[in-house]
C-alpha angles and dihedrals in degrees: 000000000000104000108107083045100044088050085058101053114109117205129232111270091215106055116154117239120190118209134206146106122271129300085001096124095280090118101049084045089049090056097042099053092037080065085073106086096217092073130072128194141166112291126205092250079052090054098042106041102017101153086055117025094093094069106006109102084174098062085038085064090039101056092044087062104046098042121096117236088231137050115242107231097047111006097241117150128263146167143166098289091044122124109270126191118243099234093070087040093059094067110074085034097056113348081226099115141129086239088072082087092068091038083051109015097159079079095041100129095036090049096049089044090049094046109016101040105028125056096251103191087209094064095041084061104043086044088056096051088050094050089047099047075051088051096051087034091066097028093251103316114157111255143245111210136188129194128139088204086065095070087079096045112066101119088065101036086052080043090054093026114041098179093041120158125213137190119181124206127211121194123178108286093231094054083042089063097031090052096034087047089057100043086055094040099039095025118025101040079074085063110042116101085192131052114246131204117251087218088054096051083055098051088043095049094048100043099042085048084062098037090053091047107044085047089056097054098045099046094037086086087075089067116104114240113277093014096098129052128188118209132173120238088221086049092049093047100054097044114019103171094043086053096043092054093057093050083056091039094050107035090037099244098165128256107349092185090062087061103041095103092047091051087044095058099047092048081047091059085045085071118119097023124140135207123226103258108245123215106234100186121189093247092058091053079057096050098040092048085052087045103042120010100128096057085058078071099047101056098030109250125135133243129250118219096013108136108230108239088202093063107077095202089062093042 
């Protein structure tokens, strides 16, 4: 029914795209900008039903009953209007998506390096039919998107979107594998139609981490000047609407302080909410500090169980 419009539509040069790996804060930044009403972005009802979210009150019922209030890795609430990220999206639109690997995860590597690493024309035109079904969705607004894949893909998203904006979220390397392992181990094992090794979800954890974030430093120097902010998840925490009026001051996202009540009562409904608890074992701290060691640097966080070589008692 929609076809012929939904061809037509043209979306919006200047989407936001917010970077980061995995349970590194994207999502919790993804809720919070999507508040403002002059954005659109791709909503759960989108991503389930998405040839026929657009007309279909039935699926739109169905999709209210059978979905859970909270989301399993880290209890925060959803429904079927809630933000989505495009990733999950992409695979009832196209099939062509980096999640392939945990439906699949025998061909992990293989499937990140296809889809996440390498310009695969399948998913850009998949990609293109799901931001476009956004775009008519909320009547041409321009989108917040969220999509930990596209951390590695900013060559092509400055390629589709010229005026593209970007902000990349950090979060401490120890809660990023504590949180990523147990989304693998409590969320993605439902989903997995092969076993995988738990020796294999370590090394695939460890080595796309690198991968995403060597990419990003190297491609980020394609980005136009104020067109790209880095914040850190702890800084945004701790002060939400400092952080949320530099994201608007910096990207240019219009009059923050026009904004600010509506921010304060949805941080105000937030209240009461509670993270999942993450084991951080001792041997972890070991593995991650092997793994990972230089990105402690990068984004300025400090090292457990590292001896201080300034100190004489621990030489």
């Amino acid at each position: 029914r929609l076809g012929r419009q939904l061809k037509d539509v043209e979306i919006n040069d200047a989407p936001v795209f917010i970077l980061g790996h995995w349970r590194g804060g994207t999502t919790l930044l993804h809720n919070t900008l999507s508040q403002d009403n002059r954005f659109g972005y791709i909503t759960y009802l989108n991503g389930m039903f998405p040839h026929s979210f657009l007309k279909s009150r039935f699926f739109a019922f169905l999709a209210g009953s059978i979905m859970p209030s909270t989301r399993p890795m880290d209890n925060m609430k959803i429904d079927i209007n809630s933000p989505q990220e495009e990733e999950v999206a992409l695979l009832p639109v196209s099939g062509h998506s980096v999640y392939n690997m945990w439906v699949a995860p025998q061909k992990h590597m293989e499937t990140w390096k296809r889809y996440g690493m390498e310009r695969d024309e399948d998913w850009v035109k998949g990609y293109k039919l799901l931001l476009k079904q956004a775009t008519l969705n909320f009547k041409g607004k321009p989108l917040v998107l969220k999509n930990p894949p596209n951390t590695v893909r900013i060559p092509l998203l400055l390629e589709l979107f010229p005026n593209a904006k970007f902000v990349f979220i950090c979060r401490n390397p120890y809660k990023v594998y504590a949180s990523t392992y147990k989304l693998y181990r409590d969320v993605l094992a439902f989903f997995q139609f092969q076993d995988e090794d738990e020796s294999e979800i370590d090394k695939g954890i460890f080595e796309i981490y690198r991968q995403m974030m060597d990419k990003y430093e190297n491609d980020k120097k394609m980005i136009p000047e104020g067109r790209l902010i880095e914040i850190k998840f702890e800084d945004f925490v701790k002060d939400k609407m400092g952080g949320l009026k530099k994201i608007y001051e910096e990207l240019d996202l219009g009059n923050f302080e026009a904004k600010r009540e509506m921010y304060e009562r949805y941080f105000e409904s937030l209240k009461g909410y509670k993270k999942n608890k993450l084991n951080q074992a001792e041997n972890v701290i070991q593995k991650v500090n092997e793994e990972w060691g230089r990105y402690f640097d990068r984004f300025g966080y400090e090292r457990e169980g590292v001896p201080d070589l300034n100190n004489t008692e621990s030489a």
